[in-house]
DRENPA-624169 format. One line per 2 residues: number of its first residue (from 0); for each residue x, y, z of C-alpha. Coordinates in pm, 1 decimal, decimal comma. Layout:
<recs>
NUM) X/Y/Z  ...;
</recs>
This chain:
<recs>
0) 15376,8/12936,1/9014,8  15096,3/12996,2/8762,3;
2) 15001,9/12718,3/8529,3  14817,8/12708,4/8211,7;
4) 14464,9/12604,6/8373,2  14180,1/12372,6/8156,0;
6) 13905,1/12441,3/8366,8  13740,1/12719,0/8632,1;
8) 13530,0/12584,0/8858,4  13286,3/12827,2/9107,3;
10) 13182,9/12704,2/9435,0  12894,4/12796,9/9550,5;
12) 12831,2/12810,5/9887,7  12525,1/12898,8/9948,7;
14) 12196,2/12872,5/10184,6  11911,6/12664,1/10058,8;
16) 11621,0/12628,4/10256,6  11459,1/12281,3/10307,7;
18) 11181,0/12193,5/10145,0  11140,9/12500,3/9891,1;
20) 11262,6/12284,3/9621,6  11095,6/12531,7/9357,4;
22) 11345,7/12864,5/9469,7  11655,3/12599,2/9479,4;
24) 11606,4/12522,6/9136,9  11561,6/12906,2/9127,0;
26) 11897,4/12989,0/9286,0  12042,2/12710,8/9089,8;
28) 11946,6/12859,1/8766,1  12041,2/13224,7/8849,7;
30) 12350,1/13159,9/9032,9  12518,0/12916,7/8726,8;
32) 12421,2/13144,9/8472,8  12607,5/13442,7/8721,0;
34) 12863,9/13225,0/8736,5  12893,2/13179,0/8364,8;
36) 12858,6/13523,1/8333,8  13106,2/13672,2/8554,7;
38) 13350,9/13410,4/8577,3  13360,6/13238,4/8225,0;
40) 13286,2/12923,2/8442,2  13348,5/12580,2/8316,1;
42) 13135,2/12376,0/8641,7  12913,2/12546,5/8915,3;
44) 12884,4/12311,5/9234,2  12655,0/12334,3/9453,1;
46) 12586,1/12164,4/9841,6  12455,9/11847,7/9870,4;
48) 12078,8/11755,2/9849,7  12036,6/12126,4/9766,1;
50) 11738,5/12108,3/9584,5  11575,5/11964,6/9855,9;
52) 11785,1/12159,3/10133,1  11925,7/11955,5/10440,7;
54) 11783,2/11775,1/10575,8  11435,4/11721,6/10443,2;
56) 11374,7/11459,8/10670,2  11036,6/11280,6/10615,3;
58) 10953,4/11558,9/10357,2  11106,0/11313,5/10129,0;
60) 10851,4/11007,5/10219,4  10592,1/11255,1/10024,0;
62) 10437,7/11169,2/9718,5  10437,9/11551,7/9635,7;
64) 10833,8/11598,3/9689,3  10898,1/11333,7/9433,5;
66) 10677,1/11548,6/9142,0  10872,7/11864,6/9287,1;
68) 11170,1/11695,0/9202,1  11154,3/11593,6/8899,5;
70) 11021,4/11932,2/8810,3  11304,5/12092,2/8926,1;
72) 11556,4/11852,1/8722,5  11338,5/11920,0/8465,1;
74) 11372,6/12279,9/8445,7  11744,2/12284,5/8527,0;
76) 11839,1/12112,4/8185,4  11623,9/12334,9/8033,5;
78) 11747,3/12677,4/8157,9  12114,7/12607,3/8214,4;
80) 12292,3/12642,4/7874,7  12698,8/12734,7/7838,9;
82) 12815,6/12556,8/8154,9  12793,5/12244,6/8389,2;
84) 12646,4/12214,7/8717,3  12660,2/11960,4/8956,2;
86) 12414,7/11953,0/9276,5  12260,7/11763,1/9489,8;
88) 11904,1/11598,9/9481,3  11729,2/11303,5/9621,6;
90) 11670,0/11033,0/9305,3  11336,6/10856,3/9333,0;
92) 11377,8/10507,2/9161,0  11134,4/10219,7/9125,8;
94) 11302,2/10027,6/9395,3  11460,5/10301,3/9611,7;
96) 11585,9/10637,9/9719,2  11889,8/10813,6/9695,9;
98) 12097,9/11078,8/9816,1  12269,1/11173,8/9468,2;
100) 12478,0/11429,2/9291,0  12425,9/11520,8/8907,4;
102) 12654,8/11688,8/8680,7  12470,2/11821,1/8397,9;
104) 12568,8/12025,8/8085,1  12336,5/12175,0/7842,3;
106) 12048,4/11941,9/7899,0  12217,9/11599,4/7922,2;
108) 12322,2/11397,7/8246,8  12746,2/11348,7/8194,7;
110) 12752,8/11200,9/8552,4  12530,9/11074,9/8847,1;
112) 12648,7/10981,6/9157,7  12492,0/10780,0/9459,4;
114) 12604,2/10800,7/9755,9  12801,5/10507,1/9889,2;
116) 12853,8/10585,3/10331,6  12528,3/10675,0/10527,4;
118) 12569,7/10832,4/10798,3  12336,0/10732,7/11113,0;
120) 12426,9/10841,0/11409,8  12419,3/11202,7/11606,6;
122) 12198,1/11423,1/11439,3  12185,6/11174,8/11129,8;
124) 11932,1/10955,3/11011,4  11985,5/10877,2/10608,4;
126) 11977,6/10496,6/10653,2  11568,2/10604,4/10732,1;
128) 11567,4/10738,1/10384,8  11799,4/10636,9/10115,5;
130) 11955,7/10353,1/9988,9  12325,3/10281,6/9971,7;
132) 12518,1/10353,0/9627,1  12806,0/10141,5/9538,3;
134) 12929,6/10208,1/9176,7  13230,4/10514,4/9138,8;
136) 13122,2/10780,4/8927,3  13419,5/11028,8/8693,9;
138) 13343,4/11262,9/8454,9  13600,6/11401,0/8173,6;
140) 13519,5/11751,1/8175,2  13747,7/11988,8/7955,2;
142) 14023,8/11705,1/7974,3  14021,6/11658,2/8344,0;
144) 13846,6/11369,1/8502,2  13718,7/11461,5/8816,6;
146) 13592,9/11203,5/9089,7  13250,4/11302,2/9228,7;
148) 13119,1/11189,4/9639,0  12902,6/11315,2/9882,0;
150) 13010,3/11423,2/10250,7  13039,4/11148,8/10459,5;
152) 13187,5/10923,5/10188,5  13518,7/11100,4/10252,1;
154) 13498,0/10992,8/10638,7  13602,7/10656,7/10511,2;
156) 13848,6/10541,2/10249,2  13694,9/10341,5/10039,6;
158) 13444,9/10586,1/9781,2  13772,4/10817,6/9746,4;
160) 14009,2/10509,5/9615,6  13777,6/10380,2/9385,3;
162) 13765,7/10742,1/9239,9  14118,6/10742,9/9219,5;
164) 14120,7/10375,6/9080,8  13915,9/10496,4/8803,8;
166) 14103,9/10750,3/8677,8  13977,4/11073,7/8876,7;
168) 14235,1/11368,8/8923,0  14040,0/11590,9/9078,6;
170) 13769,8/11483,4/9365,8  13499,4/11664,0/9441,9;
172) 13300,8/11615,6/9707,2  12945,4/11786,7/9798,4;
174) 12863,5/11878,5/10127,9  12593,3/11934,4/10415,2;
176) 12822,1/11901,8/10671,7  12660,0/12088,0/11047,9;
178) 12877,4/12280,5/11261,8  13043,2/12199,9/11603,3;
180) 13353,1/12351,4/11833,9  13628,4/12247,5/11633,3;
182) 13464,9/12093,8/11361,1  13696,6/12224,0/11084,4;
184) 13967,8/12104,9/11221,1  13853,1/11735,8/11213,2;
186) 13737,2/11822,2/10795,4  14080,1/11942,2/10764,2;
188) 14272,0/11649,6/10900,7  14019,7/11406,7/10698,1;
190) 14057,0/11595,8/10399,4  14451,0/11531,6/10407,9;
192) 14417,6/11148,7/10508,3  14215,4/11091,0/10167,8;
194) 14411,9/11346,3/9993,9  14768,7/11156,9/10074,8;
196) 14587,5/10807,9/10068,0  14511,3/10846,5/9681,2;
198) 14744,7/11127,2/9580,5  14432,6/11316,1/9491,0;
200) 14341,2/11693,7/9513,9  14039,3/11751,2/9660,4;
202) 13803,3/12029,4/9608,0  13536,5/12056,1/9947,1;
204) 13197,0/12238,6/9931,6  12992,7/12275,6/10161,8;
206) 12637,8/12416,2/10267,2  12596,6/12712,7/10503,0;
208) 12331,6/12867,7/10662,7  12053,1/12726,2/10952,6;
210) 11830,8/12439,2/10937,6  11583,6/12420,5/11239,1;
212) 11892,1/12309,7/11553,6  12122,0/12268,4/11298,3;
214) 12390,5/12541,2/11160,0  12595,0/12429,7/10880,9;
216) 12926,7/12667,8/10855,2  13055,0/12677,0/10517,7;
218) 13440,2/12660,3/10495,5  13456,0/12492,9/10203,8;
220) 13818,3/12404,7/10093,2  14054,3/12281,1/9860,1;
222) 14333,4/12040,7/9985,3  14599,2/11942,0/9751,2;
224) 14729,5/11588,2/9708,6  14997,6/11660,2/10000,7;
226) 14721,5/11732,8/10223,7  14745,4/12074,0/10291,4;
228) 14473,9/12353,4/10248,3  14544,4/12574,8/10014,6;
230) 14190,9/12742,5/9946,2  13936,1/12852,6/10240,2;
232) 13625,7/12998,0/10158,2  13481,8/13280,4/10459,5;
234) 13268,8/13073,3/10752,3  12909,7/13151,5/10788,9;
236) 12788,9/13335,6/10514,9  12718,8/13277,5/10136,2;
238) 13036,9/13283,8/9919,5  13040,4/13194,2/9531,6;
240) 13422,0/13185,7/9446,9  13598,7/13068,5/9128,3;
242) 13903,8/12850,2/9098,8  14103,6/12747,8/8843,5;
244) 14273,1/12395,9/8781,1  14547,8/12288,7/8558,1;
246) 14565,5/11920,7/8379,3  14666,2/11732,7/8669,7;
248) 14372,8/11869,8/8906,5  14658,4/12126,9/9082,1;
250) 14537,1/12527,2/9131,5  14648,9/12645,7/8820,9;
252) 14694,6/13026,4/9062,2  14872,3/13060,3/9342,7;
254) 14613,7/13188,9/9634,1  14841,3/13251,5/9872,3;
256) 14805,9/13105,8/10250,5  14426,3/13037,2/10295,0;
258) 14279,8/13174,9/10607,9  14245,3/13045,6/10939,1;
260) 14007,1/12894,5/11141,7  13801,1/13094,9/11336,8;
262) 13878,7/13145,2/11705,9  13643,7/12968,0/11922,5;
264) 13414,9/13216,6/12055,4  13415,3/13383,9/11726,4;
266) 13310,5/13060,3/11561,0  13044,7/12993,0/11832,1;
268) 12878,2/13341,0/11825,3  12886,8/13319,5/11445,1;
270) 12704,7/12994,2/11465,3  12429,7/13116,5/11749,2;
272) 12359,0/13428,7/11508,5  12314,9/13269,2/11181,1;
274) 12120,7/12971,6/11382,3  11898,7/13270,7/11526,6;
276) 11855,7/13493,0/11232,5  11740,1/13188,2/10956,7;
278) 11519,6/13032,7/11219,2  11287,3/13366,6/11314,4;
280) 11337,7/13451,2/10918,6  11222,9/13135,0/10752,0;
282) 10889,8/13101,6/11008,1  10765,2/13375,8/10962,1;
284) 10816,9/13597,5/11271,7  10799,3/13974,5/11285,4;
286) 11076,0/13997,7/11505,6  11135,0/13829,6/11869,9;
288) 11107,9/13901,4/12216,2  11254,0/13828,4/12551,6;
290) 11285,8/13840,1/12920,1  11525,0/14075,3/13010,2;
292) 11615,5/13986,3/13388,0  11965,6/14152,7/13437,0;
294) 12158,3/13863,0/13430,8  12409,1/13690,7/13199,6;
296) 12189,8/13460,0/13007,4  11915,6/13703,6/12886,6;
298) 12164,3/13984,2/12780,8  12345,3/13740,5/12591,5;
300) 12092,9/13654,8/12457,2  11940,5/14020,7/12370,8;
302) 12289,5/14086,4/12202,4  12258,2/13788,4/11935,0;
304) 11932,2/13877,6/11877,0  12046,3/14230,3/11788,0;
306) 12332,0/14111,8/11572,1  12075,0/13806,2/11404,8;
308) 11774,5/14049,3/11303,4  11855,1/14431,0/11420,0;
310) 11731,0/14618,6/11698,7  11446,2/14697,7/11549,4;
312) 11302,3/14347,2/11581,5  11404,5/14274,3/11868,7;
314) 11178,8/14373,0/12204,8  11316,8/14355,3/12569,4;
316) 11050,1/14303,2/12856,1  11153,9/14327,6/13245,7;
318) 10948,6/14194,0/13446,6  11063,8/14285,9/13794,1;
320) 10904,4/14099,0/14118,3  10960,1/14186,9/14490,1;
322) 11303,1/13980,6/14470,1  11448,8/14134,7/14173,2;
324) 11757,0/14397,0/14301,0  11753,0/14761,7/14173,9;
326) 12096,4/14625,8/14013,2  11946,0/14401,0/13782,8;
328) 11674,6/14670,0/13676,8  11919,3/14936,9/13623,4;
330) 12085,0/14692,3/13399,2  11879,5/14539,0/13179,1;
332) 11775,3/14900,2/13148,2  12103,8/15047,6/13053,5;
334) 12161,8/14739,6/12783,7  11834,1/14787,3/12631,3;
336) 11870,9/15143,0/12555,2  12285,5/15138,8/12499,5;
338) 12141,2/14891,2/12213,0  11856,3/15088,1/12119,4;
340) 11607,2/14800,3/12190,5  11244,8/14870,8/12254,7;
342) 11158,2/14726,5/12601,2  10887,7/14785,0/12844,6;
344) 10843,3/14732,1/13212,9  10533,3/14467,7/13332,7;
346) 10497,0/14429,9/13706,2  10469,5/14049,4/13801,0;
348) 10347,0/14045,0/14130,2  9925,5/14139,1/13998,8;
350) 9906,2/13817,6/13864,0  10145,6/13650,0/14107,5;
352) 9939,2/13796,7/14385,5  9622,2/13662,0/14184,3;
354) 9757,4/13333,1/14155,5  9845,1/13303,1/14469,3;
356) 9461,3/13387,9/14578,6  9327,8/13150,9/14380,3;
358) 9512,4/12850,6/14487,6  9489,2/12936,4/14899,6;
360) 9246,9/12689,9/14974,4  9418,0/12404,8/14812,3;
362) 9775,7/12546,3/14953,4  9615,8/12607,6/15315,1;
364) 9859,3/12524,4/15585,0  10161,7/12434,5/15341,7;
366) 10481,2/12602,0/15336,6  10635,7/12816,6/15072,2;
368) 10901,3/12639,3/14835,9  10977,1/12613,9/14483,9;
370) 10616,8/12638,9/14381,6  10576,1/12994,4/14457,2;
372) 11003,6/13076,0/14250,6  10813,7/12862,4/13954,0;
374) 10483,6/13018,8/13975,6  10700,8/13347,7/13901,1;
376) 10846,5/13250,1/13647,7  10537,7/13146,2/13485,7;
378) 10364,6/13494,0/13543,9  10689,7/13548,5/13308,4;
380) 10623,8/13322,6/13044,6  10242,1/13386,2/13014,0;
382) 10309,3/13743,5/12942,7  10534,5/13654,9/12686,5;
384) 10375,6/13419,6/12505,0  10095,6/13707,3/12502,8;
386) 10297,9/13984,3/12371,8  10427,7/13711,2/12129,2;
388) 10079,8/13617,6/12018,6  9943,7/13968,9/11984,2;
390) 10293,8/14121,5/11801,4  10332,9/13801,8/11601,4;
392) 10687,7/13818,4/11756,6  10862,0/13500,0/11860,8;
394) 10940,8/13413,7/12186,5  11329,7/13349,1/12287,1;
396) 11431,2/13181,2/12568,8  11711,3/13234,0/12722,6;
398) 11859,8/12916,0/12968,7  12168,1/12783,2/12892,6;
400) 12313,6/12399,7/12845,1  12414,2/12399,0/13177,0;
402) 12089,9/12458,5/13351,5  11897,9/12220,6/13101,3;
404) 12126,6/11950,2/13190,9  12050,4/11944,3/13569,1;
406) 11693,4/12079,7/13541,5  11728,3/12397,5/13731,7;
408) 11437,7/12493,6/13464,9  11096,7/12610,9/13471,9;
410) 10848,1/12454,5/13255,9  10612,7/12694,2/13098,1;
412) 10813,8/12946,8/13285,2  11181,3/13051,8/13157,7;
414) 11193,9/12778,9/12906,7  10869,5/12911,6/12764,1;
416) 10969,8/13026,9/12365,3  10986,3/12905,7/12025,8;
418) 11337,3/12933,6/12009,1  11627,9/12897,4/12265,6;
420) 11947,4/13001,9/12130,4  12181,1/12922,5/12414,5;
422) 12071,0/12542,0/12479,1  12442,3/12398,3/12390,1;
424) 12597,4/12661,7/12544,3  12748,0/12591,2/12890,5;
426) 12778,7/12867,7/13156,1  13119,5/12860,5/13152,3;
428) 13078,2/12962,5/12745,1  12813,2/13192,0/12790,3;
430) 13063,4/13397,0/12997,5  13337,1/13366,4/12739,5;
432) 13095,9/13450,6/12460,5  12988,6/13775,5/12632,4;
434) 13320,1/13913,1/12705,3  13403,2/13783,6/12361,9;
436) 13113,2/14040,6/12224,1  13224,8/14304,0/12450,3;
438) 13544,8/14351,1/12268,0  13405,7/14547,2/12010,4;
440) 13285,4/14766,2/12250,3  13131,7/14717,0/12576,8;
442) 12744,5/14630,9/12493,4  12692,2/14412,4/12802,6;
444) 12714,5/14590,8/13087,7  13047,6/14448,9/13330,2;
446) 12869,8/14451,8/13651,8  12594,0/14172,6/13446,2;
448) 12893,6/14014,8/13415,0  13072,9/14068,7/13740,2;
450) 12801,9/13938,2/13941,3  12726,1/13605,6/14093,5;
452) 12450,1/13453,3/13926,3  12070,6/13455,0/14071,8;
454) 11711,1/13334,6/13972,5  11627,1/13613,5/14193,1;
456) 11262,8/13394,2/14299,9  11330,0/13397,3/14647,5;
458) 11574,4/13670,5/14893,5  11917,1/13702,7/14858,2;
460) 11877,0/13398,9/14629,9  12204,2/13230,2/14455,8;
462) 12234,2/13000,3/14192,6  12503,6/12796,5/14372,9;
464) 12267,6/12723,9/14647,7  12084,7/12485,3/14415,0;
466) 12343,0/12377,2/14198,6  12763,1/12317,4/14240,1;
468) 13000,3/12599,9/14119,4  12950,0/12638,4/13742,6;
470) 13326,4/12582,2/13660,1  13276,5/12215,3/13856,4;
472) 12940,1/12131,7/13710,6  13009,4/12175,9/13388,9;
474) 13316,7/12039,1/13382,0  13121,5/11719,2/13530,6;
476) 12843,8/11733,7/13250,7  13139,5/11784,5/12988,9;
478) 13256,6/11400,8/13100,2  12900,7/11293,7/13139,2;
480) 12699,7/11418,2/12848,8  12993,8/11495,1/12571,3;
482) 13236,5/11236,7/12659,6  12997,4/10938,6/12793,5;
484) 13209,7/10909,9/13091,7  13075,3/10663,7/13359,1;
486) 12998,8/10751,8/13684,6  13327,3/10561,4/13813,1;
488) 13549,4/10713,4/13558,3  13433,5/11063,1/13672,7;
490) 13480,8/10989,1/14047,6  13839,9/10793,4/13951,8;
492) 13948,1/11177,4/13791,1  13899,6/11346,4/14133,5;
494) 13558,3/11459,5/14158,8  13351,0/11440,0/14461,2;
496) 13138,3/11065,7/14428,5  12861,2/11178,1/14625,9;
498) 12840,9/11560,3/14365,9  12907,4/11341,6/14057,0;
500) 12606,5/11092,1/14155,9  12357,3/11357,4/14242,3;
502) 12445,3/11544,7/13920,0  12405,5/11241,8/13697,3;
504) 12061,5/11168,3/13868,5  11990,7/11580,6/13811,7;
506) 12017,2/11499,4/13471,1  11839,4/11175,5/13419,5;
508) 11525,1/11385,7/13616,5  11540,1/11662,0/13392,2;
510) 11495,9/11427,8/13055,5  11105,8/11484,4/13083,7;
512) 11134,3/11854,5/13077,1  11416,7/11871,2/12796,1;
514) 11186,2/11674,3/12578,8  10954,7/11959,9/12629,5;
516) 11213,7/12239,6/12535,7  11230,9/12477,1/12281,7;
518) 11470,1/12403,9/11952,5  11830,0/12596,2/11989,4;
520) 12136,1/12620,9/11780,1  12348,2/12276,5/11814,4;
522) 12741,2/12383,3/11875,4  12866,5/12065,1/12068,6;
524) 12941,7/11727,1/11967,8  12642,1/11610,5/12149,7;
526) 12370,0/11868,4/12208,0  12027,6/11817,4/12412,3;
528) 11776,1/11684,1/12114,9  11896,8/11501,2/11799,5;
530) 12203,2/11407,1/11926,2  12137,5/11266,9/12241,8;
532) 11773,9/11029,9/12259,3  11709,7/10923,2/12589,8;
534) 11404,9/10757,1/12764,7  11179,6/10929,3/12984,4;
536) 11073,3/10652,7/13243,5  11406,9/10451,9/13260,5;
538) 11617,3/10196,2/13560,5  11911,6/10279,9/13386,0;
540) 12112,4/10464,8/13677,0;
</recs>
C-alpha cells in the first residue's frame, strides 16, 4: 500500500578505488548532485570509508592521506548544495583515528559517526588503524530520525540498540562488506536478527567493485522491522537507486518481491570477472596474457579474461613440448579462435633443449625427475613474463586452489603472473564454473572438459598420479583449510588416515611457495593469503 513518504533516499552503490581520494570526492560531488537532480533526493549514501576506498591499509599511516582528507571534506561542503550526503572517511584526531561516517547538508556536519565494532580477523585488520567509537549517533532529517553505523557494527547487537534507544526509526548502515560463497545469505539473516531485535527498518549499502584479492559484491538491501528483505539492489555492478520512506522509517512504495540471490556459480564467476577486470584496469595493464595448454584451468581462465576486458586484450600463447597431445593443441586452438583471441604458437623445447645443455655437467649421471616437468614449465613462464614485459600486458596465471593447497605448483613456472584469478577456486568448482559458462553457448570446448586432467611434463602423464582424485582431495582440504578440521576429526569422518596425513603435510610444504604466489580473487571463507597467515619454518604437524 502506498504511503505519503517524508523523505527519498538514493543509494549509491558504487566502486571507489583506494587511495584516489581526490576522484572519490569527485564521484561524490557528481553523483549527489545527479541524484538531486534526477531523483529530487532528500540523502545520498555512499559505502563506507569511500573517500579513501577499502581498504587503504597503511595508506592511512601517511602524513599525505591526512591533508588529502581534509581536502576532500573540504570541498564536499563546498560543492554539495540542495541535499545531504552521508559517506564514509577516515577522521584524523589529535589522539586517534577513525573509521567514520558524516552526514552533511549544505556545508554543515548534522551527524558524525565512529565506528563502535572492529573487525580483526580474516582479511581484516582495523584494530591496526582506528580507534574504537562508543557514543550513538541520530540525525532528524525531514522529520525522520535515522540511526547511522558502519558494517560490522550490525554483526553484534549492541551499536543497533543504542540507535534504537535513542530514538532512531530508520538505521542505516554503510558498508565495505567483501564477497564469499554464500555471503548474502549470512547479511540477510543478520540483517533480520537486528531488524526484529529493535523493531527497526534497516536500510544496507554496500560497496562493490575489486580491491587487490578482495571483491566486494554490492547487494545492498533494505530489511523491514519484521526482518524480511524487501529491497535488493543488482550484485556486482554500480547501481544508484532511490527509495522512498514514510514517517515511521517503512517504504512509503510497494517494490514488489526483491530479487534473489544469485546462484552459486553465477555469483562466483561474477566475482572472478569483476576481481579480474578492476585489477588489470586500475594497474595499468594493456591487456593480459596467458598460457593456453588445453586443459581446464587455462581455458577457464581465457574465458573470464574475455568476459573481464574483451577479446581484444586478451592474448593466448601455446606453448607445446614433446609431451603435449595433438588433443590439447587442437583445443586450445579451436577456443582461441571460437573466442576470437589473438594467440600464437612458441615451441618450448629450443630453450628446454638449451637448458638442458647447459646444466649436463652438473646433472652428469643423475636421473630424470621432476626437475626436467619444472624446468618446462619455466621455459613457459620466462616467455611470458617476456611477452608481458615487451606488450606491457599482464601475466595471468592460471592454477587453481586445489593445486596451491598441496603444492603440485611450479615456482617461476605456471604460477609465474601478476594475477591468478582461480587461486580460491577448487577443481571441483573450476569444473562447475566452466560448464556453468558453457550454458550460454558452448565457448569451452567439451572434450577440455571431458578429459582427465594432465601437466602433460612427462608421457602419458596424469594428474592423479601425483595427487588423490580431485572429488577426495578437495573434499579433504574443504575440512582442513575452510573448516579447521583436525587431522583426527578428518580420519573419524571416513577418510583414509594415511591420504589425510600426507595431504595435510602436502600443504604445510607448499606454505613457502604460496607465500610466493600471485594475488587472485578471494571467494571462500578462508582463501590462501589474507585470510589464512601461516609460518614458513614451523613443528606444528
Amino acid at each position: 500500500m502506498k504511503k505519503d513518504p517524508v523523505i527519498k533516499i538514493v543509494l549509491a552503490q558504487l566502486d571507489f578505488w583506494v587511495g584516489d581520494v581526490s576522484g572519490n570526492a569527485d564521484r561524490i560531488i557528481r553523483v549527489s548532485r545527479q541524484a538531486l537532480k534526477e531523483h529530487q533526493a532528500d540523502l545520498v549514501v555512499f559505502p563506507e570509508l569511500a573517500l579513501t576506498g577499502y581498504p587503504p591499509e597503511d595508506l592511512l599511516l601517511r602524513k599525505g592521506m591526512l591533508l588529502r582528507v581534509e581536502q576532500a571534506m573540504a570541498r564536499i561542503k563546498a560543492e554539495v548544495r540542495g541535499v545531504a550526503v552521508l559517506f564514509g572517511y577516515p577522521e584524523y584526531t589529535a589522539d586517534a583515528t577513525y573509521n567514520s561516517a558524516c552526514l552533511i547538508r549544505d556545508g554543515k556536519v548534522l551527524g558524525n559517526y565512529r565506528k563502535h565494532r572492529l573487525p580483526n580477523y580474516s582479511v581484516f585488520d582495523e584494530a591496526r588503524y582506528f580507534a574504537t567509537g562508543c557514543e550513538s549517533c541520530v540525525v532528524n532529517l525531514k522529520g525522520l530520525p535515522l540511526g547511522i553505523t558502519i558494517c560490522e557494527d550490525l554483526w553484534g547487537a549492541g551499536p543497533s540498540a543504542q540507535a534504537a534507544r535513542a530514538g532512531a526509526k530508520l538505521l542505516i548502515n554503510i558498508n565495505a562488506s567483501p564477497f564469499h560463497i554464500d555471503k548474502g545469505l549470512v547479511r540477510d539473516r543478520i540483517l533480520a536478527e537486528r531488524a526484529r531485535e529493535n523493531d527497526l527498518p534497516i536500510l544496507y549499502l554496500n560497496l562493490v567493485g575489486g580491491q587487490d584479492e578482495l571483491v566486494f559484491d554490492g547487494e545492498s538491501v533494505f530489511c523491514d522491522r519484521a526482518g524480511r528483505v524487501k529491497y535488493r539492489a543488482p550484485a556486482f555492478q554500480e547501481w544508484i537507486g532511490a527509495l522512498s520512506f514514510d514517517c515511521n522509517g517503512d517504504l512509503a512504495d510497494d517494490l514488489g518481491e526483491p530479487a534473489p540471490h544469485l546462484a552459486l556459480e553465477d555469483a562466483v564467476y561474477q566475482a572472478l570477472v569483476l576481481g579480474v577486470r578492476d585489477y588489470v584496469n586500475r594497474n595499468g595493464f594493456q591487456g593480459v596474457v596467458l598460457g593456453l595448454s588445453g586443459g581446464i584451468d587455462s581455458a577457464l581462465t581465457l574465458m573470464l579474461a574475455v568476459d573481464a576486458l574483451g577479446a581484444d586484450k586478451v592474448m593466448a600463447v601455446m606453448m607445446p613440448s614433446q609431451f603435449t597431445s595433438d588433443m590439447s593443441t587442437h583445443d586450445a586452438r579451436a577456443m582461441a579462435e571460437g573466442l576470437g583471441v589473438a594467440y600464437e604458437t612458441l615451441k618450448i623445447e629450443p630453450p628446454f633443449s638449451a637448458f638442458r645443455q647447459v646444466l649436463a655437467p652438473m646433472f652428469a649421471g643423475l636421473p630424470d625427475d621432476t626437475t626436467e616437468e619444472n624446468l618446462q614449465s619455466r621455459c613457459r613462464g620466462v616467455l611470458l613474463m617476456a611477452i608481458s614485459n615487451k606488450m606491457g600486458k599482464m601475466v595471468l596465471a592460471t592454477g587453481n586452489k586445489s593445486e596451491m593447497a598441496v603444492g603440485y605448483a611450479t615456482l617461476y613456472g605456471d604460477m609465474a603472473g601478476g594475477f591468478a584469478p582461480l587461486k580460491d577456486v577448487s577443481k571441483d568448482l573450476v569444473y562447475k564454473l566452466a560448464n556453468y559458462r558453457n550454458r550460454s553457448g558452448c565457448v569451452i570446448p567439451q572434450r577440455i572438459i571431458d578429459r582427465p586432467p594432465t601437466a602433460e611434463l612427462r608421457p602419458d602423464q596424469k594428474d592423479t598420479d601425483s595427487l588423490p582424485p580431485y572429488e577426495v582431495l578437495d573434499q579433504i582440504l574443504e575440512y582442513h583449510i575452510e573448516q579447521d578440521m583436525p587431522i583426527a576429526d578428518i580420519v573419524a569422518l571416513g577418510y583414509d588416515e594415511a591420504l589425510v596425513r600426507r595431504v595435510g603435510r602436502m600443504v604445510k610444504l607448499a606454505e613457502y611457495k604460496r607465500r610466493q604466489a600471485p594475488p587472485g580473487v578471494k571467494i571462500t571463507t578462508r582463501s590462501f593469503g589474507r585470510d589464512r597467515r601461516y609460518p614458513i619454518s614451523s613443528g606444528y604437524v
